[in-house]
C-alpha positions as CSV (number, residue, x, y, z in Angstrom):
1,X,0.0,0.0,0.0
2,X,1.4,3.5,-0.8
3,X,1.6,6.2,1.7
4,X,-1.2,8.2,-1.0
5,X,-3.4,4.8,-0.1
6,X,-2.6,5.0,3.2
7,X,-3.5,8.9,3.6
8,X,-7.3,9.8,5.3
9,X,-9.4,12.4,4.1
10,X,-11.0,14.4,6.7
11,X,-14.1,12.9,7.1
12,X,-12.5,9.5,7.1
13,X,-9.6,10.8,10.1
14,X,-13.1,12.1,11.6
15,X,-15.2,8.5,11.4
16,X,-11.5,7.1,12.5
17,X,-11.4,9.0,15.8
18,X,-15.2,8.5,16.5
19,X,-15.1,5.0,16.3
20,X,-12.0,5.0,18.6
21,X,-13.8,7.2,21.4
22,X,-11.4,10.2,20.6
23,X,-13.9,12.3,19.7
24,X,-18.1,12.4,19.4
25,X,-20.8,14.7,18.3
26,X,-21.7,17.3,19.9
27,X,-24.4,17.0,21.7
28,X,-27.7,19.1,20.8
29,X,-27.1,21.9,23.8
30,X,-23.2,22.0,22.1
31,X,-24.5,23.1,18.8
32,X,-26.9,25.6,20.5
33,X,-24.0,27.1,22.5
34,X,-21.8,27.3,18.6
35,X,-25.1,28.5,16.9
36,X,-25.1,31.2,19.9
37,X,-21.5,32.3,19.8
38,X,-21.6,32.1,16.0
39,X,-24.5,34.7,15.9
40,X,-22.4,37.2,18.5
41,X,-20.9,40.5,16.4
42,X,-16.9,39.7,15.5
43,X,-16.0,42.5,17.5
44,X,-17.9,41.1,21.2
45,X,-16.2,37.8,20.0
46,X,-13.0,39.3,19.9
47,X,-13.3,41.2,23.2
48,X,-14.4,37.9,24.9
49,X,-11.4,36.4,23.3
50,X,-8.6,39.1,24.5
51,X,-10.5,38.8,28.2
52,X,-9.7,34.8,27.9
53,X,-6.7,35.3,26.8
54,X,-5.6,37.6,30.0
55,X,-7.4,35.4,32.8
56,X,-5.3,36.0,35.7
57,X,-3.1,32.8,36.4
58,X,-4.6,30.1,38.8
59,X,-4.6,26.6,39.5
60,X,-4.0,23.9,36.7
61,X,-6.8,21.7,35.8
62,X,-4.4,19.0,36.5
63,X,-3.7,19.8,39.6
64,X,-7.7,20.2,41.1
65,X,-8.4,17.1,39.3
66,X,-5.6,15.2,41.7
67,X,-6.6,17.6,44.7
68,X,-10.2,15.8,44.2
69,X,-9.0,12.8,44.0
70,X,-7.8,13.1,47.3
């Protein structure tokens, strides 16, 4: 087999990761939430993105994850 054989398409790398519990669909209140940011102006996108973007520093998820383990 060639390495052009062995190459996925999208959709196949997609099907691929689905049937290996990678990834799923979103759910139906997931697409609501994109349909919802998708419909914001660019500009309050962008403002919500710079405000991410400078959260102020904290704990890492790792690191609440082991403290609940505890």
């Amino acid at each position: 087999m060639t390495a052009l054989e062995m190459e996925m398409n999208r959709d196949q790398l997609l099907d691929w990761l689905k049937a290996e519990g990678v990834v799923r669909d979103p759910t139906p209140r997931e697409r609501q939430l994109a349909a919802e940011w998708a419909a914001l102006p660019e500009e309050e996108r962008r403002a919500i993105r710079r405000e991410l973007d400078h959260l102020p520093p904290g704990p890492m998820a790792s690191d609440v994850v082991l403290g609940n383990r505890r």
